[in-house]
N, C-alpha and C positions, 0 to 999 in steps of 0.2 A: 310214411309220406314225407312226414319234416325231414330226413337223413337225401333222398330223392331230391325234393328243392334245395337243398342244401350242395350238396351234390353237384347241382347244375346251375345254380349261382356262383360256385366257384369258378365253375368253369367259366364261367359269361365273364366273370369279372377279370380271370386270369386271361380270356382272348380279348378283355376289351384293353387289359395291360398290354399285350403282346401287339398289337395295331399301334398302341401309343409309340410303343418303344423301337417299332420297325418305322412309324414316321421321323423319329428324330433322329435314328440312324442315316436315311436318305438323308435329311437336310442337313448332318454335319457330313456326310460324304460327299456334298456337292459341294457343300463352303472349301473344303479341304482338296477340293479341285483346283481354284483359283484363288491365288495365282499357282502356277504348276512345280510347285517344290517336293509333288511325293519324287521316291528313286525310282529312276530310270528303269535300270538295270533289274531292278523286281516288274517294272511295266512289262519288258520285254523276254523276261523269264516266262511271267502268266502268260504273255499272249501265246509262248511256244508250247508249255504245257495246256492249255486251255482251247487255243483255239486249231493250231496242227497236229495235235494226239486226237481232237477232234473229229477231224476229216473222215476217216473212214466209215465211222457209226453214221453220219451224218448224209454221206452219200452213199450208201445202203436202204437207210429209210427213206431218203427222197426215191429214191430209185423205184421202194416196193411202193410207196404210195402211190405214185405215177400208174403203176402196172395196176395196183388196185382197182383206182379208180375209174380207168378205162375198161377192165374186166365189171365193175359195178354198173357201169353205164349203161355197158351192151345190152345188160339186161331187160333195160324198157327202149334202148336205141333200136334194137330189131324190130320190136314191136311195131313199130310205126316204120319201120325203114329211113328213118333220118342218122344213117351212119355220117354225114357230114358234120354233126353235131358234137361226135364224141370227143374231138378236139376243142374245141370250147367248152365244153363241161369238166374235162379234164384241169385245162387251163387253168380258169376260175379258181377250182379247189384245192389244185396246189399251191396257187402267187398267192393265195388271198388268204386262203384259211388252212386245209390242211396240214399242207407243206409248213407256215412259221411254227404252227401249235404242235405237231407231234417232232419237230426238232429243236423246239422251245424245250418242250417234255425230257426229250431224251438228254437234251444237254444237261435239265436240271440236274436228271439221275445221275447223271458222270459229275458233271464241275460242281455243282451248286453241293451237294452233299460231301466231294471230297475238299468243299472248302471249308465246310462245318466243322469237318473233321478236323482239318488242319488249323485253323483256329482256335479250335477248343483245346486241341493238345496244349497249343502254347500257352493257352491260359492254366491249365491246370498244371503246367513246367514251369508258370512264374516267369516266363518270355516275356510274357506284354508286359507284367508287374517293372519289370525290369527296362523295358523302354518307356515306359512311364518315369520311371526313379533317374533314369538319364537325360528326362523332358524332352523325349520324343515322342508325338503323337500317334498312340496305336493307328490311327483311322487313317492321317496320312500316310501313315506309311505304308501299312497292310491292307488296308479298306482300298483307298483311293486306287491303287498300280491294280486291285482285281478288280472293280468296278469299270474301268475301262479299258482292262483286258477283255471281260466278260460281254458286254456289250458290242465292244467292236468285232468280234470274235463270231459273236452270236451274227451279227448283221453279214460279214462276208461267210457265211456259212451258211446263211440265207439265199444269200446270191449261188452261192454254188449248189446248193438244193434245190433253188429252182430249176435250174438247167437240167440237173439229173434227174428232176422229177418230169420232166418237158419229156426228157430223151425215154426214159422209163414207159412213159404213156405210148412213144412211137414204138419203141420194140414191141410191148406188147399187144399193138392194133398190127404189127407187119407179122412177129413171127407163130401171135398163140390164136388170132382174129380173121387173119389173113384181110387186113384191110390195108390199102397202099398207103402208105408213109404221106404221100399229097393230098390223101383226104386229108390225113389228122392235122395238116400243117394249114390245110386253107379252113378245116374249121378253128385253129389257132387265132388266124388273122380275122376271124368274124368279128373278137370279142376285144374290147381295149383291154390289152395286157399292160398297159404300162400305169394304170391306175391300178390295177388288182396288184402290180409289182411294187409300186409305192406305198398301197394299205401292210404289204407283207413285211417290209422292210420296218414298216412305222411298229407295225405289231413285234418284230424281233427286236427294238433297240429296247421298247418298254418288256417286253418278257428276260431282256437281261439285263435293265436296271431291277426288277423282282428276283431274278437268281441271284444278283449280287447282294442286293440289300438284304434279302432273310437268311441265305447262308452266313454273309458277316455278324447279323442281329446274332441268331441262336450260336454262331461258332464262340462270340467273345461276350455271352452271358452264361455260359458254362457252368455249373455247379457240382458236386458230388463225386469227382473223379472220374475214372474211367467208364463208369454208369452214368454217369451225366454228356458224356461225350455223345452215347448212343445213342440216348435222350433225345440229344438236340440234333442229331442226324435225320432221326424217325421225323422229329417236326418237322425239320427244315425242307423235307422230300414233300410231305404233306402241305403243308403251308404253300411253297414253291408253284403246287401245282392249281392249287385253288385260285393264290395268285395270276398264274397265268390264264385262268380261264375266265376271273374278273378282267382282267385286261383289256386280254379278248373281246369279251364281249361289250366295253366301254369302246373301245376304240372300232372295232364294227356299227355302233350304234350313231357315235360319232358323225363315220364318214358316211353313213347314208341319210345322214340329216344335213350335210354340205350340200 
């Protein structure tokens, strides 16, 4: 029994470390924002790897979601013959919730762990040792340019999953439903989209200040060598996503209490 407690008071105490040490990554990665002296030239690097190697996966999943969720609908839509409806129900679930959280998800899986990665390398190459020994600020320089590659990234990637999740829901009410393209779009305009579109935008900048902050956290706390690397991949995918689903659900709780 005492090995058991013991056991899982480490653990408590090793995640209640791990929340400390991701809060004060956030708050020197915002100080190390302003005024804007990280390089450019690494901003505009991350944004082309991060946010245009993106695109594909990103409008894929928007696309099946769209399709999903209108094939999920039909289900109880027939029942009652309110096919006018599936266009708004669609809507909804993509601007609002679906659509930011499973390409929240999937971005984790792609950037957020290949950031881990790449960070932790350079920590155990004695990179960062080394721009430290030169008094340059790992955070600004490597934190900061991915912090707002990652978010910006994630936001216009938002914007364009919406759209392909919109377009996804019409093909699949015209060519697998056989339902006319003008229902799905005048049950579109039943529902205010441009508030579901603002919660979803709201939800993707904070799901990638959480990809940014725990990939940086675990990437440049590295231990152990190349077994530590993995380590902190495994977390960082884990953590990343639990993240995002507190988010979530803070910032849905939020906006329905406005």
């Amino acid at each position: 029994m005492k090995p058991l407690l013991a056991g899982f008071g480490r653990e408590l105490l090793d995640s209640l470390a791990r929340v400390g040490s991701l809060n004060v990554m956030f708050y020197r990665t915002l100080r190390a924002l302003f005024p804007p002296r990280y390089d450019r030239e690494e901003l505009f690097r991350q944004l082309h790897r991060i946010g245009v190697r993106s695109l594909p996966i990103v409008v894929l999943t928007a696309l099946l979601v769209g399709v999903i969720m209108v094939l999920q609908s039909m289900t109880y839509v027939r029942k009652t013959g309110a096919t006018g409806f599936v266009g708004a129900g669609a809507g909804l679930a993509v601007l609002s919730e679906l659509g930011p959280s499973l390409i929240g998800l999937m971005f984790s899986g792609r950037v957020g762990a290949n950031a881990a990665a790449e960070l932790g390398n350079m920590v155990i190459s004695e990179q960062v040792e080394a721009l430290r020994a030169l008094a340059i600020d790992p955070i600004r320089f490597l934190v900061a340019p991915r912090f707002i590659a990652i978010v910006t990234s994630l936001v216009l990637l938002t914007v364009v999953g919406d759209l392909c999740g919109l377009v996804g829901g019409a093909m699949a009410c015209h060519w697998l439903l056989d339902i006319d393209w003008r229902t799905y779009l005048a049950g579109l305009m039943e529902v205010d989209l441009l508030d579901d579109f603002v919660v979803g935008l709201c939800k993707a900048a904070a799901f990638g200040g959480v990809i940014s902050t725990v990939s940086s956290n675990y990437g440049l706390t590295v231990t152990g060598g190349a077994q530590g690397v993995g380590r902190a991949v495994n977390g960082c995918v884990v953590t990343t996503a639990l993240g995002i689903f507190i988010a979530d659900y803070v910032i849905t709780w939020v906006w329905f209490q406005i």
